[in-house]
N, C-alpha and C positions, 0 to 999 in steps of 0.2 A: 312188945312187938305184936299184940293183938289186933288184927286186921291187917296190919302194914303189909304191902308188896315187895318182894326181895328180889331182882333180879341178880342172877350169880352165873355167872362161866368158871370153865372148872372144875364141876361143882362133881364129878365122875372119878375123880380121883385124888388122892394126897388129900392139903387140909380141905380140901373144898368138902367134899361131901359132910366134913366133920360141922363145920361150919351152916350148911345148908340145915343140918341134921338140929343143932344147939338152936338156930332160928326158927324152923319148923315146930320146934319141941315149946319155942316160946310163942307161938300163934300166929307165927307168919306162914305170908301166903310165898310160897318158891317158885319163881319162873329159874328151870335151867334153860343153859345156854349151851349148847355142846357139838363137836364134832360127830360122835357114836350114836347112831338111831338104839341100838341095845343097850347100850352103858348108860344111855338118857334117862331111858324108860326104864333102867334099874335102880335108878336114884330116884327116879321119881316114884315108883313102886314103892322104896324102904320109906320116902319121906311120906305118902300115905299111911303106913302103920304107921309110924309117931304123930301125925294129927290126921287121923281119917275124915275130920268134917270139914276139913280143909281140901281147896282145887289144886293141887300143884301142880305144874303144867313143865313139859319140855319141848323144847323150839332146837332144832339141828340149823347147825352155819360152821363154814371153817371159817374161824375168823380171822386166817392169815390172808384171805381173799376180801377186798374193800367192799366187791359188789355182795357179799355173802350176807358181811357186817352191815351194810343197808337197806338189804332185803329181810333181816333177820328183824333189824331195829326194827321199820316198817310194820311186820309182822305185828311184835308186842306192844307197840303203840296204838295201833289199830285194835287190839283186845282189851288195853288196860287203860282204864280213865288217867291215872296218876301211878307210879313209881314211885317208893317211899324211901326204898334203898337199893342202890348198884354196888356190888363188888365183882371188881373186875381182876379178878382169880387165874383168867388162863395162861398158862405158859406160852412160853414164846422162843423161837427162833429167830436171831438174828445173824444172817447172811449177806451174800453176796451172789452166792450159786444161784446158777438158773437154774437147780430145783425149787429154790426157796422162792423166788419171782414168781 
């Protein structure tokens, strides 16, 4: 996984950070994806100690919102030549409520 790009949602709790953490420890570079500006930037802080000469970067989106998820995309396309891998980790709610809309 040396050099490769990870992009991960998720990545802030359950297997995710586990996951982010086993890739990082293998050379990869981790784009999180996440709701939490704190909880981003603490994933991304621990994946710093297990490879410090590595960038790992965190990008905030609710990606229950479309415009979120294409502003987000946007975002890490525009910073990253290529993607070498997506895992798409985050939980979800499916509804009907107009809370959930």
């Amino acid at each position: 996984m040396i050099g490769k790009v990870v992009v991960i949602t998720g990545a802030t709790s359950g297997i995710g950070p586990i996951a982010a953490e086993r890739l990082a420890a293998q050379g990869a570079r981790i784009i999180i994806v996440a709701r939490d500006q704190g909880r981003a930037e603490r994933s991304a802080a621990r994946l710093r100690t297990i490879a410090p000469k590595v960038e790992h970067r965190a990008h905030i989106a609710n990606l229950l919102s479309l415009a979120e998820t294409n502003q987000v995309g946007d975002r890490i396309a525009a910073e990253e030549p290529r993607i070498d891998v997506l895992i798409n980790n985050a939980g979800n709610i499916f509804c009907n409520c107009s809370a959930c809309i």
